[in-house]
PDB file of N, CA, C and O in Angstrom:
ATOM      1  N   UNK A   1       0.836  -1.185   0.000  1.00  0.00           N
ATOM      2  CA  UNK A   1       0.000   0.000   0.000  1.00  0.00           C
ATOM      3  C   UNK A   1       0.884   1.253   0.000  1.00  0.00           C
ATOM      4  O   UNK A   1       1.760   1.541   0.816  1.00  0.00           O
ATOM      5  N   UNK A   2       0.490   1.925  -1.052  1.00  0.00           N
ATOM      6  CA  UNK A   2       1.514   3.253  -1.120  1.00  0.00           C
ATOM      7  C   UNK A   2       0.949   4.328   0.212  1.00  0.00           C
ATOM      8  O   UNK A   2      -0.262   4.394   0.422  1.00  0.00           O
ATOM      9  N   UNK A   3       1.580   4.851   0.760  1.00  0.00           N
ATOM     10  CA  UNK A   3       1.720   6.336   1.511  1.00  0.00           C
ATOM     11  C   UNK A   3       1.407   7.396   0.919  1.00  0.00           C
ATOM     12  O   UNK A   3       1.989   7.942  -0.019  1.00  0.00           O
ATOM     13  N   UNK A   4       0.488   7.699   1.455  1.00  0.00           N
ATOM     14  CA  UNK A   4      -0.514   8.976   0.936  1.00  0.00           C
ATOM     15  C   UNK A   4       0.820  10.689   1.482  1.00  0.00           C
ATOM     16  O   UNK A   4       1.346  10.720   2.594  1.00  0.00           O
ATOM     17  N   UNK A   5       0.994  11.534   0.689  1.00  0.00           N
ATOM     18  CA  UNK A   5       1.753  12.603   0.850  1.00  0.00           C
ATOM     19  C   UNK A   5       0.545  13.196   1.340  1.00  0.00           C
ATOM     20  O   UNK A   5      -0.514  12.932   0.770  1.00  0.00           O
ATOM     21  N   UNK A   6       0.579  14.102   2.501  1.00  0.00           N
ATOM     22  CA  UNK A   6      -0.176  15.044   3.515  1.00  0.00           C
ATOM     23  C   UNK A   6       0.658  16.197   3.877  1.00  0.00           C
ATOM     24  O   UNK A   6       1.667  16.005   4.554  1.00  0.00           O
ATOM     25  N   UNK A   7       0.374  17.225   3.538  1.00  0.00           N
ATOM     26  CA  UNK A   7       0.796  18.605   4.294  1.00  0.00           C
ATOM     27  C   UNK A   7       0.231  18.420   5.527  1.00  0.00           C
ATOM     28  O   UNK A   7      -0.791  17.794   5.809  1.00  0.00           O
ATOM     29  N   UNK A   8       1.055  19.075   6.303  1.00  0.00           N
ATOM     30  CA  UNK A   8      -0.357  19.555   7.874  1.00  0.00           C
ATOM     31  C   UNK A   8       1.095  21.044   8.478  1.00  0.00           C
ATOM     32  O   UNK A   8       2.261  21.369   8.256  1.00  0.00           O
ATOM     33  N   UNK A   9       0.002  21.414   9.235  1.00  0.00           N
ATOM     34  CA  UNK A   9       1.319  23.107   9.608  1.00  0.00           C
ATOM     35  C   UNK A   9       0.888  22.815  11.138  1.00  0.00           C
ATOM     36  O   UNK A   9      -0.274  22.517  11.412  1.00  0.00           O
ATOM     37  N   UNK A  10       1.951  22.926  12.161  1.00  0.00           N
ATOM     38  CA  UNK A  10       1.749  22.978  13.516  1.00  0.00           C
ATOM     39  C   UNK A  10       2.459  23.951  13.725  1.00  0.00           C
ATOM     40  O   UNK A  10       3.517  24.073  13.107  1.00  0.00           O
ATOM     41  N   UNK A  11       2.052  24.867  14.637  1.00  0.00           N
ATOM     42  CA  UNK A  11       2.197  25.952  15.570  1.00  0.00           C
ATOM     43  C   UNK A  11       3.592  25.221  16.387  1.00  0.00           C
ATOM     44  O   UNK A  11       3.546  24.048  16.756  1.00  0.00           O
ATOM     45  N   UNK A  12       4.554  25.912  16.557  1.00  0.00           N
ATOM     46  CA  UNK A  12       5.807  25.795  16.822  1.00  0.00           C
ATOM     47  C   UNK A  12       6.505  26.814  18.247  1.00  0.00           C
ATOM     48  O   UNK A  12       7.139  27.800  17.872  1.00  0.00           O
ATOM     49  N   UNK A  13       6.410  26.619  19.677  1.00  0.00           N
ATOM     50  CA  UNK A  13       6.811  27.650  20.453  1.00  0.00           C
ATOM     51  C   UNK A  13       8.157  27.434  20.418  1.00  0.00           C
ATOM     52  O   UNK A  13       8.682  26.339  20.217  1.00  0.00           O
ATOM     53  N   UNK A  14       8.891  28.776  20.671  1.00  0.00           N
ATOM     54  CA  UNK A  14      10.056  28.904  20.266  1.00  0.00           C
ATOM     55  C   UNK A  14      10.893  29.425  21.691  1.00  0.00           C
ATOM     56  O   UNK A  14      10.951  30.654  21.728  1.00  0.00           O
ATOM     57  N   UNK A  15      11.444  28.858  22.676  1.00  0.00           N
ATOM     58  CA  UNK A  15      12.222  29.953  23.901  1.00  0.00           C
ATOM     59  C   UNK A  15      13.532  29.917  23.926  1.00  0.00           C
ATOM     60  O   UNK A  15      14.214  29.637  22.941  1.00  0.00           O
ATOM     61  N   UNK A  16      13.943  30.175  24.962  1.00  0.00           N
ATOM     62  CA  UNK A  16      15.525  30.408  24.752  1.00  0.00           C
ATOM     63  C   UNK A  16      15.803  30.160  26.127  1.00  0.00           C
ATOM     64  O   UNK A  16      15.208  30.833  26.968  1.00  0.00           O
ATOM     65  N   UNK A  17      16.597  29.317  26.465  1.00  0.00           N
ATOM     66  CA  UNK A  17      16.995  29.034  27.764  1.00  0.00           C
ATOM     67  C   UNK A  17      18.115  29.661  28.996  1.00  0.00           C
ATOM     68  O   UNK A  17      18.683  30.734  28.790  1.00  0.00           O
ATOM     69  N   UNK A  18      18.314  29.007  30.056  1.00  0.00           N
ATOM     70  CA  UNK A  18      19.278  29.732  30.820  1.00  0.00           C
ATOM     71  C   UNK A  18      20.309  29.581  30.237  1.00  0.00           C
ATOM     72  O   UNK A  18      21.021  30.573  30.081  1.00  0.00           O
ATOM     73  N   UNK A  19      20.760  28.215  29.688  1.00  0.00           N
ATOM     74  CA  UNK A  19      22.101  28.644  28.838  1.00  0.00           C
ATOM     75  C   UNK A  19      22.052  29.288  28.063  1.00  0.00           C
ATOM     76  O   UNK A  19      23.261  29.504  27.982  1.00  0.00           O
ATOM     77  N   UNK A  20      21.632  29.873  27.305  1.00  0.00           N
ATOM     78  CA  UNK A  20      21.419  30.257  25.825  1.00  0.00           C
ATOM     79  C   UNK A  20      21.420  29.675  24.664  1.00  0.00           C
ATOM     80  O   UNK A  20      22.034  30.095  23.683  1.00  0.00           O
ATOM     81  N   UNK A  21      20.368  28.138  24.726  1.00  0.00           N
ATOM     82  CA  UNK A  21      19.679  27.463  23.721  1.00  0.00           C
ATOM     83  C   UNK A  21      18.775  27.614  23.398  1.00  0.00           C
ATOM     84  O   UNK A  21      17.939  27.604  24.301  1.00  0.00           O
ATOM     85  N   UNK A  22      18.292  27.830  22.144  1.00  0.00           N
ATOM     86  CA  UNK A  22      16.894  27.948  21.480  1.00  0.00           C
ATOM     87  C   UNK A  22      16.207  26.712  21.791  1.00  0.00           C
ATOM     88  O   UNK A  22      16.901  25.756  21.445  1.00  0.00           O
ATOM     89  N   UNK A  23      14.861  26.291  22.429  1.00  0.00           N
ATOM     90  CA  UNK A  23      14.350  24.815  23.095  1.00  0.00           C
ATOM     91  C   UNK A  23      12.744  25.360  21.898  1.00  0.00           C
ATOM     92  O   UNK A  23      12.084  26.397  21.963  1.00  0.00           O
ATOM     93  N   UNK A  24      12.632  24.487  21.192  1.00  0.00           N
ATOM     94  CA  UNK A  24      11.780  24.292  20.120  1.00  0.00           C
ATOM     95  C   UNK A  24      10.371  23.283  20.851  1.00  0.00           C
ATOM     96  O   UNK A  24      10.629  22.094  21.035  1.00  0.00           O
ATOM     97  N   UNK A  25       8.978  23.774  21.229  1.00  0.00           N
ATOM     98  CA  UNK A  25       8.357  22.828  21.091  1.00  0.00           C
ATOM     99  C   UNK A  25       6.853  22.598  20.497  1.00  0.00           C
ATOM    100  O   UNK A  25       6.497  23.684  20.041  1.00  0.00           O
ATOM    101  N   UNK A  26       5.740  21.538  20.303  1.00  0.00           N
ATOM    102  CA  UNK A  26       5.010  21.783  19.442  1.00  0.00           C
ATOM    103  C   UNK A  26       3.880  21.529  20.783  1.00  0.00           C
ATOM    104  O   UNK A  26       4.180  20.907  21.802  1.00  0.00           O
ATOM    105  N   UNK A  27       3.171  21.864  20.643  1.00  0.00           N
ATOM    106  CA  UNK A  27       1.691  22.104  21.552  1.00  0.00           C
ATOM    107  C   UNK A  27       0.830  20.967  21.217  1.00  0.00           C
ATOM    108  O   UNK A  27       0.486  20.137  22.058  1.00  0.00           O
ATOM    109  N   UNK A  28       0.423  20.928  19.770  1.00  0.00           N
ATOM    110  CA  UNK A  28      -0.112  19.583  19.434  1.00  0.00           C
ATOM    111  C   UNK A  28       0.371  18.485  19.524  1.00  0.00           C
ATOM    112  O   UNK A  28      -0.464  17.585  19.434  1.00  0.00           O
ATOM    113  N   UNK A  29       1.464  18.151  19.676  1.00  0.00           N
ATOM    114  CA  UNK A  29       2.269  17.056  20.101  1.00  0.00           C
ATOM    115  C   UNK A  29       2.925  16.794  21.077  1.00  0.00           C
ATOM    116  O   UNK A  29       4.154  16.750  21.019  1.00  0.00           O
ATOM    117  N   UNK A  30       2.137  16.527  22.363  1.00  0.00           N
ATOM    118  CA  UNK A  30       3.100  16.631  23.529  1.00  0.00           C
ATOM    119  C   UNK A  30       4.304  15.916  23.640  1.00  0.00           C
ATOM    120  O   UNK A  30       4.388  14.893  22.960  1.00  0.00           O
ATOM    121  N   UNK A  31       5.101  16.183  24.235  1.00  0.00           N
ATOM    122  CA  UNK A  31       6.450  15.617  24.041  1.00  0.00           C
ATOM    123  C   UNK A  31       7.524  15.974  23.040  1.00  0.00           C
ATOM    124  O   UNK A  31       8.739  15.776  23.078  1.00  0.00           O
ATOM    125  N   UNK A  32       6.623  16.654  21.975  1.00  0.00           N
ATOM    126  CA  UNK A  32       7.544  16.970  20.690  1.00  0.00           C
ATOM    127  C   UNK A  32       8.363  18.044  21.135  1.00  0.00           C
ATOM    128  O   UNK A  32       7.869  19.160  21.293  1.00  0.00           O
ATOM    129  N   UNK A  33       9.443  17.843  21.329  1.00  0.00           N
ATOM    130  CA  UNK A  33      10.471  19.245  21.296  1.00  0.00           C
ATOM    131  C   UNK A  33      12.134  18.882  20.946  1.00  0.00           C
ATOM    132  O   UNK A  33      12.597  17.781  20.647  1.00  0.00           O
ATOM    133  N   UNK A  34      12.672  19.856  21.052  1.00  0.00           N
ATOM    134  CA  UNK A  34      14.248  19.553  20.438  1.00  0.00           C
ATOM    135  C   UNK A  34      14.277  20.898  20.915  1.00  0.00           C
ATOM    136  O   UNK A  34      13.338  21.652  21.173  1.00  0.00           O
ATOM    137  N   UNK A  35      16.026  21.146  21.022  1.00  0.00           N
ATOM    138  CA  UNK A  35      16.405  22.779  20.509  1.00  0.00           C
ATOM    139  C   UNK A  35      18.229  22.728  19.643  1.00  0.00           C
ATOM    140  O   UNK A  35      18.743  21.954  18.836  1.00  0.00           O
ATOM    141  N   UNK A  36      18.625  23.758  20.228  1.00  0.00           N
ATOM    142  CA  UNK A  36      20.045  24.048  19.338  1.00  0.00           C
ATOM    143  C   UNK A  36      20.369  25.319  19.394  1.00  0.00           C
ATOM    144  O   UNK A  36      19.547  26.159  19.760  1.00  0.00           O
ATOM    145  N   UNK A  37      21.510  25.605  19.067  1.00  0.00           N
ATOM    146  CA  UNK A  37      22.520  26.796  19.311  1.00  0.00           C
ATOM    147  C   UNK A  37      21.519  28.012  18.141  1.00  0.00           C
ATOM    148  O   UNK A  37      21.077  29.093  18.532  1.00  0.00           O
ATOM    149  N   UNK A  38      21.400  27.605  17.079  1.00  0.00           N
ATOM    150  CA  UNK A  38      20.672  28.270  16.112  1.00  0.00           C
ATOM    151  C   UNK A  38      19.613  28.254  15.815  1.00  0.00           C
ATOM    152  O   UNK A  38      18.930  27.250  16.013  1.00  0.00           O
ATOM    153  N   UNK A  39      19.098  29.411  15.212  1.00  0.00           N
ATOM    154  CA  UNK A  39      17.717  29.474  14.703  1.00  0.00           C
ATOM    155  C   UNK A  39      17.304  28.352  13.642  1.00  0.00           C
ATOM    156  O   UNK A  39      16.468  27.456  13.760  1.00  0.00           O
ATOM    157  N   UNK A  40      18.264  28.716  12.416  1.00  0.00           N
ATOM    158  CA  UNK A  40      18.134  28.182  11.210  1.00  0.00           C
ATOM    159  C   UNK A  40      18.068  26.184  11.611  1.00  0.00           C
ATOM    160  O   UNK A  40      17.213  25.428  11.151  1.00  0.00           O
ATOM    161  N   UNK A  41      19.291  25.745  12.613  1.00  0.00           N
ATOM    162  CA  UNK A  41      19.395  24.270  12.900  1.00  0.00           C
ATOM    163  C   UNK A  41      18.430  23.768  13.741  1.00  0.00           C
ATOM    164  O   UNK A  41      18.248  22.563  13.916  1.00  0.00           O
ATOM    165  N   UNK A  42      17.458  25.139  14.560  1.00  0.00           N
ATOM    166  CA  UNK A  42      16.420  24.584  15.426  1.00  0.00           C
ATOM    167  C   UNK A  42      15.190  24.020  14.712  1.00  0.00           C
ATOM    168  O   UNK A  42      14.444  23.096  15.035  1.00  0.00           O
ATOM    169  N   UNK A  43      15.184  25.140  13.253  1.00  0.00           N
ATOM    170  CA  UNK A  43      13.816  24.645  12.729  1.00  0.00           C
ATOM    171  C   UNK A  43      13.601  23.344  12.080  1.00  0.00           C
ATOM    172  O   UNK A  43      12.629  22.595  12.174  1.00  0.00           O
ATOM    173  N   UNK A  44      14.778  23.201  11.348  1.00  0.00           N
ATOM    174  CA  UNK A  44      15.645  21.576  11.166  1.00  0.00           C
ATOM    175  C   UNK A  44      15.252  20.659  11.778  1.00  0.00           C
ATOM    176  O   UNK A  44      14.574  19.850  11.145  1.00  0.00           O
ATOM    177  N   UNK A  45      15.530  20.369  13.389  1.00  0.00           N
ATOM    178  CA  UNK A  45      15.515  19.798  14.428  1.00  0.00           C
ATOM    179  C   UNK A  45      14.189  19.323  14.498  1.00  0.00           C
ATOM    180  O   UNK A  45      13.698  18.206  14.341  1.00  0.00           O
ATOM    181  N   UNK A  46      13.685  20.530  14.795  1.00  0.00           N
ATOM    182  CA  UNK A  46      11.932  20.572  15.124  1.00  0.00           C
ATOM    183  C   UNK A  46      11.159  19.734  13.746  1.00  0.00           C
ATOM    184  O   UNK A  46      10.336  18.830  13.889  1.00  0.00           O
ATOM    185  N   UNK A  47      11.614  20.244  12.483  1.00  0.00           N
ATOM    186  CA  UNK A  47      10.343  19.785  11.604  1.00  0.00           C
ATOM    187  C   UNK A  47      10.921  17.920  11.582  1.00  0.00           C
ATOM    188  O   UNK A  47      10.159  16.975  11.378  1.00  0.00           O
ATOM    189  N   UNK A  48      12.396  17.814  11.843  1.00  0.00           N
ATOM    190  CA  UNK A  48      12.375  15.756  11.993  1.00  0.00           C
ATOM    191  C   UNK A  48      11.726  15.477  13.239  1.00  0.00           C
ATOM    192  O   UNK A  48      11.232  14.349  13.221  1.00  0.00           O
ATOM    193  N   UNK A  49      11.521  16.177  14.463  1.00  0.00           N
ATOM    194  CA  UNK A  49      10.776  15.679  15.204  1.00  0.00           C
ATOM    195  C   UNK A  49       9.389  15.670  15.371  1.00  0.00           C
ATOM    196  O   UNK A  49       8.851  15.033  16.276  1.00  0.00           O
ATOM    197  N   UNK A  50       8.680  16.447  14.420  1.00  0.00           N
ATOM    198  CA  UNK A  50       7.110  16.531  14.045  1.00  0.00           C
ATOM    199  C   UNK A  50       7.474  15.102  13.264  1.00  0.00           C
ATOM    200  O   UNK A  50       7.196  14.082  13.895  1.00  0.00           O
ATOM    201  N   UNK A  51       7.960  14.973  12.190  1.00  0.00           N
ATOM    202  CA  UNK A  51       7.956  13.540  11.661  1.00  0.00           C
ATOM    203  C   UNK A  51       8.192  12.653  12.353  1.00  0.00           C
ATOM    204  O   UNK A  51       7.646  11.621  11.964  1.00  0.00           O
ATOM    205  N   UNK A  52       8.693  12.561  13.118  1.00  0.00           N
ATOM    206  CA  UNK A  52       9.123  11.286  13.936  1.00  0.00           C
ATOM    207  C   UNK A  52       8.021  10.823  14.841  1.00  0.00           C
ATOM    208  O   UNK A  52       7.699   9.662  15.097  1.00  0.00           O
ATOM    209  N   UNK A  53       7.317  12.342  15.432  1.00  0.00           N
ATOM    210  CA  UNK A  53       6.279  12.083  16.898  1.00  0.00           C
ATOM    211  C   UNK A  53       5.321  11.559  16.011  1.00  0.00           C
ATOM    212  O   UNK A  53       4.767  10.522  16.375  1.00  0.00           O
ATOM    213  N   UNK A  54       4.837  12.300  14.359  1.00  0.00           N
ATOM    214  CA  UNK A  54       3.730  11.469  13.890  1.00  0.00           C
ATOM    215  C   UNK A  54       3.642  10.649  13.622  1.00  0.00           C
ATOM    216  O   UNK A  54       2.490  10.218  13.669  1.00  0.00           O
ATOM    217  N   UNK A  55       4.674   9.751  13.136  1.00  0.00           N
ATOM    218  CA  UNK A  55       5.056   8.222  12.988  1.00  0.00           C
ATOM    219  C   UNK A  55       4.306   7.559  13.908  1.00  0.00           C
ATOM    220  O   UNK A  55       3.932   6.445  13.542  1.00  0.00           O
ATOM    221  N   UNK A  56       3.836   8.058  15.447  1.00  0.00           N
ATOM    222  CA  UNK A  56       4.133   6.944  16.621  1.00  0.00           C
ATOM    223  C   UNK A  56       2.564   7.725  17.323  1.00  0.00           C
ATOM    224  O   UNK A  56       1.978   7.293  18.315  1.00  0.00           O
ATOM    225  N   UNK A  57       2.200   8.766  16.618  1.00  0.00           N
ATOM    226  CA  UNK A  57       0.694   9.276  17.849  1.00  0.00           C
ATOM    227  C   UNK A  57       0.264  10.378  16.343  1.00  0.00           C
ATOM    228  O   UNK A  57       0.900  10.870  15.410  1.00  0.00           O
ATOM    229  N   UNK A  58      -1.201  10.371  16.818  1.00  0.00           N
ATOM    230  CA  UNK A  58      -1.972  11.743  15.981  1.00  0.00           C
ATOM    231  C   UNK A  58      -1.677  12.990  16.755  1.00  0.00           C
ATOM    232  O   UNK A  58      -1.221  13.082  17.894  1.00  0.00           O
ATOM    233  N   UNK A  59      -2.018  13.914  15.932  1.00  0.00           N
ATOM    234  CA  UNK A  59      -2.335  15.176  17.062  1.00  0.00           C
ATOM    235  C   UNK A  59      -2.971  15.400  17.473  1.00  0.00           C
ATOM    236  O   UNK A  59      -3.821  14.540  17.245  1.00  0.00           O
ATOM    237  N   UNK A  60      -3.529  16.429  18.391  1.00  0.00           N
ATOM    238  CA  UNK A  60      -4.291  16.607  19.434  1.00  0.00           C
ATOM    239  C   UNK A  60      -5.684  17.519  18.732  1.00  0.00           C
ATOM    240  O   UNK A  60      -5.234  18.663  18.670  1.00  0.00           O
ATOM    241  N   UNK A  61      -6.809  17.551  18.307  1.00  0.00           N
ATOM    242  CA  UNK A  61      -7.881  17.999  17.868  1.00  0.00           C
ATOM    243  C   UNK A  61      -7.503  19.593  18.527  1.00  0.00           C
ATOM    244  O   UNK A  61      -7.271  20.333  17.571  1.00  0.00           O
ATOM    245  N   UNK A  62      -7.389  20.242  19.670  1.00  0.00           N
ATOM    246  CA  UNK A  62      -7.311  21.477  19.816  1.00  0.00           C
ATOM    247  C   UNK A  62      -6.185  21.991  18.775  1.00  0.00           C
ATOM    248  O   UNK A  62      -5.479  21.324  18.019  1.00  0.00           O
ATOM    249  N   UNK A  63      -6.255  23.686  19.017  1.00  0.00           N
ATOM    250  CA  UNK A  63      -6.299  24.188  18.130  1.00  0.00           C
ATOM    251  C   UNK A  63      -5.368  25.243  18.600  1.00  0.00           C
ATOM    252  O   UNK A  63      -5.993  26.088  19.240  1.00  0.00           O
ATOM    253  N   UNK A  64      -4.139  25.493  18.516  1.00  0.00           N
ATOM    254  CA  UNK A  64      -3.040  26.807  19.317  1.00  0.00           C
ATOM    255  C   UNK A  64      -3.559  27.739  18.757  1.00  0.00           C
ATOM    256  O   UNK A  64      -3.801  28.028  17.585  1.00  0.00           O
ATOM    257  N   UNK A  65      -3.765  28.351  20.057  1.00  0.00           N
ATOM    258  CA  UNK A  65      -4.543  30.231  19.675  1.00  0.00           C
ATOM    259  C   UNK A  65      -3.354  31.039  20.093  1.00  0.00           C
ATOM    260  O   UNK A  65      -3.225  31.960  19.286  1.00  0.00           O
ATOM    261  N   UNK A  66      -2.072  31.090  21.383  1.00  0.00           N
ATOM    262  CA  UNK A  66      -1.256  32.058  21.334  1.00  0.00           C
ATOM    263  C   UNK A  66      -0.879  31.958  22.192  1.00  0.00           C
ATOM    264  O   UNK A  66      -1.214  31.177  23.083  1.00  0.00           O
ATOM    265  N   UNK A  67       0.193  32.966  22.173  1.00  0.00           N
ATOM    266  CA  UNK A  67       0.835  33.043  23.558  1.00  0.00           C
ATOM    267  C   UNK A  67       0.941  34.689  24.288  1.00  0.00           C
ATOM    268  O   UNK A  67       1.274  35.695  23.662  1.00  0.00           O
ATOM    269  N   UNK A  68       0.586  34.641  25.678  1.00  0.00           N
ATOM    270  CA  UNK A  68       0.265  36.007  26.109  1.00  0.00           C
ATOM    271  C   UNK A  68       1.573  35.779  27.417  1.00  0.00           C
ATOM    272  O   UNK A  68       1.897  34.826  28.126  1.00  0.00           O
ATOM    273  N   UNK A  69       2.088  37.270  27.253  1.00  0.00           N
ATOM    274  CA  UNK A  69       2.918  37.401  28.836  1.00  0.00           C
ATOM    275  C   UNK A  69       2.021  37.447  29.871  1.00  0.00           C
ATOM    276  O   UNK A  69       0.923  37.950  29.630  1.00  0.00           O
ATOM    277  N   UNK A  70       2.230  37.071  30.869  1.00  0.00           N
ATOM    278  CA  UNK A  70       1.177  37.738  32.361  1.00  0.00           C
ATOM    279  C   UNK A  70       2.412  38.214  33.132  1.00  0.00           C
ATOM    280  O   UNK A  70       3.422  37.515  33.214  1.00  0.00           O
ATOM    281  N   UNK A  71       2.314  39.317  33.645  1.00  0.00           N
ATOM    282  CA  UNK A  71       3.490  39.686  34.698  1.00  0.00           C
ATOM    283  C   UNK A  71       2.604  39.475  35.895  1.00  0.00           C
ATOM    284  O   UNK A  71       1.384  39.633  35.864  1.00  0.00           O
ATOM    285  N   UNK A  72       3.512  38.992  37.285  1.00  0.00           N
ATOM    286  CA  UNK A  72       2.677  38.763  38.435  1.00  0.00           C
ATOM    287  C   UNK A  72       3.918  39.613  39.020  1.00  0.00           C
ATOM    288  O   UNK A  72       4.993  39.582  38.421  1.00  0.00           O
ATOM    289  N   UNK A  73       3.690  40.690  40.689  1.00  0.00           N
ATOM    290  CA  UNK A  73       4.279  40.726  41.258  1.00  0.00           C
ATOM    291  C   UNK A  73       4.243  40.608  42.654  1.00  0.00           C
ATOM    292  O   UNK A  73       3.138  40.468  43.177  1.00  0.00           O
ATOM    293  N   UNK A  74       5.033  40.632  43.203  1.00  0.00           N
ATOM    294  CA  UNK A  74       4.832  40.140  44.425  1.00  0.00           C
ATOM    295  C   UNK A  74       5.797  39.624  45.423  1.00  0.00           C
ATOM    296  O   UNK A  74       5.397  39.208  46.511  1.00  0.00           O
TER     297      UNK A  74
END
C-alpha cells in the first residue's frame, strides 16, 4: 500500500533558555520538542521531530490560539 503525501502546519513555540539554547516545542504534540545553538538548525531539528512524533501518535484535535505574557508581582 503506497503512503498517501499530507501537508499539515503545527504551531511551533520557540524559547531560549538559561544557557542560551533555542528549546523548540510543538503544543499539538506533547512531548515533541528539540532545541540548538541556532535558529536556522532549530527549525531543522523541530520539523524531523514533528515527523518522527507522527510516525508513533496523531495530534491533538485542539487548536493553538497564542501566547500572552502575564506579569505577576509580588
Amino acid at each position: 500500500m503506497k503512503k498517501r503525501n499530507t501537508t499539515r502546519e503545527f504551531s511551533v513555540v520557540i524559547e531560549r533558555d538559561e544557557d542560551g539554547w533555542l528549546v523548540a516545542s510543538v503544543p499539538a504534540l506533547p512531548g515533541c520538542h528539540t532545541q540548538a545553538r541556532s535558529l536556522d538548525k532549530l527549525m531543522v531539528r523541530i520539523q524531523e521531530a514533528i515527523e518522527l512524533c507522527l510516525e508513533v501518535e496523531q495530534p491533538s484535535v485542539s487548536q493553538f490560539v497564542g501566547i500572552q505574557k502575564v506579569i505577576v508581582t509580588g
